[in-house]
C-alpha positions as CSV (number, residue, x, y, z in Angstrom):
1,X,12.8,40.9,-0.1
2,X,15.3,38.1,-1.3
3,X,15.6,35.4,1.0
4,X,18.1,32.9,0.5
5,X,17.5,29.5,1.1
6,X,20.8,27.8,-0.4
7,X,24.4,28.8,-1.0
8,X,23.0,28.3,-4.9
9,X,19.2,29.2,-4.1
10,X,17.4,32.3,-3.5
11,X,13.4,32.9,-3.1
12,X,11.4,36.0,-3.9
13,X,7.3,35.4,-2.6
14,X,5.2,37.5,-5.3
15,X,2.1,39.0,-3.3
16,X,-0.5,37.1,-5.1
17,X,-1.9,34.9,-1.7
18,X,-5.3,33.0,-2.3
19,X,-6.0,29.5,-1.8
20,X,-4.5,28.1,-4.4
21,X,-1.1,29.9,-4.2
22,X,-1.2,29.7,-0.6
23,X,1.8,32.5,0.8
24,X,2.0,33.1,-3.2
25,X,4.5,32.0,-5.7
26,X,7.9,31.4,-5.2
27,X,10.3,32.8,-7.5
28,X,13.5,31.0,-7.7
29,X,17.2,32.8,-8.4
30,X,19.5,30.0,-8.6
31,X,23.6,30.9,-8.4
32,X,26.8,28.8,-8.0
33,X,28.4,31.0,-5.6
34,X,31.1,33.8,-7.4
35,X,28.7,32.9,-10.8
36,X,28.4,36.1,-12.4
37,X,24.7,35.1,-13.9
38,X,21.5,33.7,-12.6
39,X,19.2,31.8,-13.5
40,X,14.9,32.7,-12.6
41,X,12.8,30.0,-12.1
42,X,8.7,30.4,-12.3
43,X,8.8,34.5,-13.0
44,X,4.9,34.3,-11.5
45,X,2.2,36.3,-12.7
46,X,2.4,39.4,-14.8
47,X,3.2,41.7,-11.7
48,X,5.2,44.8,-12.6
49,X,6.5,45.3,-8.7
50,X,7.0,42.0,-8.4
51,X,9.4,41.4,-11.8
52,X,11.1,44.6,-11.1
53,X,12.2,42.9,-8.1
54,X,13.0,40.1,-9.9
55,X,14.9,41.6,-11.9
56,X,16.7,44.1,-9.5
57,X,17.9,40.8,-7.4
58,X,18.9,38.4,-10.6
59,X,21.5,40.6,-12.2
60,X,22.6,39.4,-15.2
61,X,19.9,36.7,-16.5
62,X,21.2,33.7,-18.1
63,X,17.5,31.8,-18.8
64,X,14.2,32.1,-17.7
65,X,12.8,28.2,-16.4
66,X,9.0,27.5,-16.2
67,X,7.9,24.3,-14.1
68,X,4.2,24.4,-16.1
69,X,1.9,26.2,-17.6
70,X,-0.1,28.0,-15.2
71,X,-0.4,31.7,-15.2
72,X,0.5,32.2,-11.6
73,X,4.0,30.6,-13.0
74,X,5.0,31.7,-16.4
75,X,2.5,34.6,-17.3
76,X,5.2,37.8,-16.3
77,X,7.8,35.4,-18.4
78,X,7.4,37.3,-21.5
79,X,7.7,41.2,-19.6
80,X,10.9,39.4,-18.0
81,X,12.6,37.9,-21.3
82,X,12.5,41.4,-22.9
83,X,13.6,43.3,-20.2
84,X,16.4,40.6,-19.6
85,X,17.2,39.7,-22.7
86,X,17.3,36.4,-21.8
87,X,15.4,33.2,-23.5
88,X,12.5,31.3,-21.7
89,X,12.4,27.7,-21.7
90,X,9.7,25.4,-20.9
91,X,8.6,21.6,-21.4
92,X,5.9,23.1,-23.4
93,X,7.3,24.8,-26.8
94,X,4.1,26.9,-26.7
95,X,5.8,28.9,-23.8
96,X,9.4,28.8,-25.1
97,X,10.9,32.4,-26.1
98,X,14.2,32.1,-28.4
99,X,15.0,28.6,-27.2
100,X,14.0,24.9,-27.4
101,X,11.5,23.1,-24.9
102,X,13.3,21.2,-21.8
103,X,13.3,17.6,-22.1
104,X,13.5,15.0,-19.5
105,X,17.1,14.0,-18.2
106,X,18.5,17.3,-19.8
107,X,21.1,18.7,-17.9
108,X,21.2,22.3,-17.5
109,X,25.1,24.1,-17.4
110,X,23.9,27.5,-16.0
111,X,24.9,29.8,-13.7
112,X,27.7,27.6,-12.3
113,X,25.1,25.3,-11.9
114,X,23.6,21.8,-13.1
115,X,20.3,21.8,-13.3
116,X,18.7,18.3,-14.1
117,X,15.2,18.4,-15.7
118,X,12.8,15.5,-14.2
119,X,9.8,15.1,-17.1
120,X,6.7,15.3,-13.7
121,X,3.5,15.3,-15.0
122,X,0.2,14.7,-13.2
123,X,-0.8,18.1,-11.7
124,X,-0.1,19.2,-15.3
125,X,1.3,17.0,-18.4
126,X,4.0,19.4,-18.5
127,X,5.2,19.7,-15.6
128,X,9.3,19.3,-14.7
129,X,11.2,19.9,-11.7
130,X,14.8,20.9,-11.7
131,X,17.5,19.0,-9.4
132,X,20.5,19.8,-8.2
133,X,23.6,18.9,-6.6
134,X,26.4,21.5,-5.8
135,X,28.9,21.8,-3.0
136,X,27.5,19.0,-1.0
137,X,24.2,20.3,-1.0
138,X,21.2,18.5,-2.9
139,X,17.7,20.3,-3.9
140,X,14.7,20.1,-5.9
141,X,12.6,22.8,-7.7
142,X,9.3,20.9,-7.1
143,X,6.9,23.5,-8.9
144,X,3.5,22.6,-8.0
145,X,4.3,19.0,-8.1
146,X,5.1,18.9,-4.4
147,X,4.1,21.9,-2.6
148,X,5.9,23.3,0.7
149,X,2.2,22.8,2.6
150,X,-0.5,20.7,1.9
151,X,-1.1,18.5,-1.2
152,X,-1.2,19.1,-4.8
153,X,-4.2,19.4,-7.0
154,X,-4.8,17.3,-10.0
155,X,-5.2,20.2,-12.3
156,X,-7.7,19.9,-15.8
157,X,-7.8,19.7,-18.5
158,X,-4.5,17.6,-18.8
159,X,-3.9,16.8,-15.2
160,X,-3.9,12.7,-14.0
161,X,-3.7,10.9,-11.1
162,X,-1.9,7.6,-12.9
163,X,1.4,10.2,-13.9
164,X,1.1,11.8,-10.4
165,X,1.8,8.7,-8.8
166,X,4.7,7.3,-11.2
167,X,5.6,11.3,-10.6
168,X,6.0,11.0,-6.7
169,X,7.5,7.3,-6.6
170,X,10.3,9.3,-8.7
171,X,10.9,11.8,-6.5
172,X,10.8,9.6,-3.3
173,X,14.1,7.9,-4.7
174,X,16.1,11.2,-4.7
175,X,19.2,10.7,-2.4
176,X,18.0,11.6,1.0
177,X,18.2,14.9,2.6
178,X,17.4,16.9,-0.7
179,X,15.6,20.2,0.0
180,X,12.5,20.9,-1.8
181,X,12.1,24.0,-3.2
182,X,8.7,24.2,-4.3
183,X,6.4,27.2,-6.4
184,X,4.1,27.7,-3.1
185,X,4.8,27.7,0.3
186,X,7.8,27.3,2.6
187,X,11.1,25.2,1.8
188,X,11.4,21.7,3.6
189,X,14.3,19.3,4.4
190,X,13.6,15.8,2.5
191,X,12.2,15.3,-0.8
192,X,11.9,11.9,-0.6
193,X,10.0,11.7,3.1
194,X,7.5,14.4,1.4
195,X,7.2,12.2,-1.6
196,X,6.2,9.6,0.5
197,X,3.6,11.1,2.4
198,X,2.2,12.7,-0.3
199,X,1.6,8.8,-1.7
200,X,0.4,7.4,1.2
201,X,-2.4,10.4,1.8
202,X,-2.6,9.5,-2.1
203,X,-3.8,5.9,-1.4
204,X,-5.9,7.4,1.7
205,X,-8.1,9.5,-0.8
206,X,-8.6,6.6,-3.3
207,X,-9.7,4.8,-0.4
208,X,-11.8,7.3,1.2
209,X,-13.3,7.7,-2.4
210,X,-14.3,3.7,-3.1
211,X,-15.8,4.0,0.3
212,X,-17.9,6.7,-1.1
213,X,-19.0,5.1,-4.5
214,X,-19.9,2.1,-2.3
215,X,-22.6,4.2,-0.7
216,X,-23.3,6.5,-3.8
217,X,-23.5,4.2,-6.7
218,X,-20.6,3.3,-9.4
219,X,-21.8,6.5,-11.6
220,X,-21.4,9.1,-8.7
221,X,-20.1,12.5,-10.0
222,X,-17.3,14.6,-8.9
223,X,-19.1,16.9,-6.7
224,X,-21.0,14.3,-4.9
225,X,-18.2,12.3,-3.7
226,X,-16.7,15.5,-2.4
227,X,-20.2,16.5,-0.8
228,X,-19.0,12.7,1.3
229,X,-15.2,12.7,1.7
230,X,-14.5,16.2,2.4
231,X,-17.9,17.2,4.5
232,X,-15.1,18.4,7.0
233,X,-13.5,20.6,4.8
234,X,-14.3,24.5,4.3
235,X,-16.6,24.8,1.2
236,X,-14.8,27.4,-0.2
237,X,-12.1,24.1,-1.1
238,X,-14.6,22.0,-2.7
239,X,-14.0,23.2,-6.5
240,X,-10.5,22.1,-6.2
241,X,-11.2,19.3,-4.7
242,X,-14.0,18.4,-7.0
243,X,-10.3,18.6,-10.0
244,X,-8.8,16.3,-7.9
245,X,-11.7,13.8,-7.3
246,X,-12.5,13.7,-11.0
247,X,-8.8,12.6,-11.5
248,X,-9.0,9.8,-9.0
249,X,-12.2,9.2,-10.3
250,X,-10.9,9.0,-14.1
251,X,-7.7,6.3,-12.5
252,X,-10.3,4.5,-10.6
253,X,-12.5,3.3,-13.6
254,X,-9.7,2.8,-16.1
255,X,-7.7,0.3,-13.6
């Protein structure tokens, strides 16, 4: 069901749990209130219940938004532009449909709305949020870049731990009190306090992980430093972790 979050924002959670998605992917409908169109952000996978719903709730569709690349974001994009008739727009032109690719500080006049574009790569290079500010109300459509539990994963092939960072101290200026509204898991209150934490466990984990190579050796790989800083964490988490530890590795020996 629908579940609105904002006067502007409303969330539909595809049924696609696993560990990565956690609850499953948010899709976003984003409406000025008494707008007659809406705009979808991160369609999900290519679920026929789940677009249907989609496209059931949306009404009239003014543009389809992708936050990055990953299937579990943009791959029912395509079903949903030709039912809608509407255009899909990305950062990446690859995944673009009758439009142009986003760029960073673009603003967005859609659905009543403004929808800023933040450029926010490090879980993926092309990952954006959206921003917004309407009726006294500020939010952020975080993607995967800040997720409403736990931490982000430092995806490869194209995922970096140097953007991430440059990434997060960007979003921990946004004015306080700005909801995040992020691709997986539950809405929270303050951006920029999230943005913050998510730098300091950041510099925890590069911390943890020097410690490590101190007892492992300068050429440790991947999986063995995870075998060491997350030996308290379920196994069935290591191969994400081991993405993320190969990016902090990668930062590590090239600053």
């Amino acid at each position: 069901m629908p579940r609105p979050v904002l006067p502007f924002a409303t969330v539909l959670l595809e049924d696609n749990p696993n560990a990565m998605t956690l609850d499953g992917t948010n899709t976003w409908l984003l409406r000025a209130p008494g707008a007659a169109g809406c705009v979808v952000v991160d369609p999900g996978e290519e679920d026929l219940p789940h677009l249907e719903r989609v496209l059931a709730a949306a009404g009239p569709v003014e543009a389809i938004l992708i936050t990055h690349h990953h299937p579990d974001h943009v791959a029912g994009a395509p079903w949903l532009a030709e039912r809608a008739g509407a255009p899909v727009r990305a950062f990446d032109p690859a995944l673009c449909v009758d439009a142009p690719p986003l760029a960073d500080g673009e603003v967005l006049a859609m659905a009543g709305l403004d929808l800023e574009v933040l450029h926010t790569p490090g879980h993926t290079a092309d990952s954006i949020c959206l921003a917004i500010d309407h009726g006294g109300r500020s939010a952020v459509l975080t993607g995967d870049t800040v997720l409403g539990r736990g931490t982000t994963v430092i995806a490869p092939p194209d995922g970096a731990l140097g953007p991430y960072l440059d990434s997060l101290r960007l979003l921990a200026g946004r004015p306080p009190g700005s909801a995040v509204l992020p691709g997986h898991g539950p809405d929270l209150p303050d951006l920029a306090g999230v943005a913050r934490q998510y730098l300091t466990h950041r510099e925890q984990r590069l911390n943890q992980i020097r410690t490590a190579l101190s007892q492992l050796g300068p050429d440790a790989t991947a999986r063995q430093v995870v075998e060491v800083v997350y030996a308290d964490v379920d196994e069935s988490l290591w191969p994400a972790a081991e993405w993320s530890v190969r990016a902090q590795l990668d930062y590590l020996r090239t600053t």
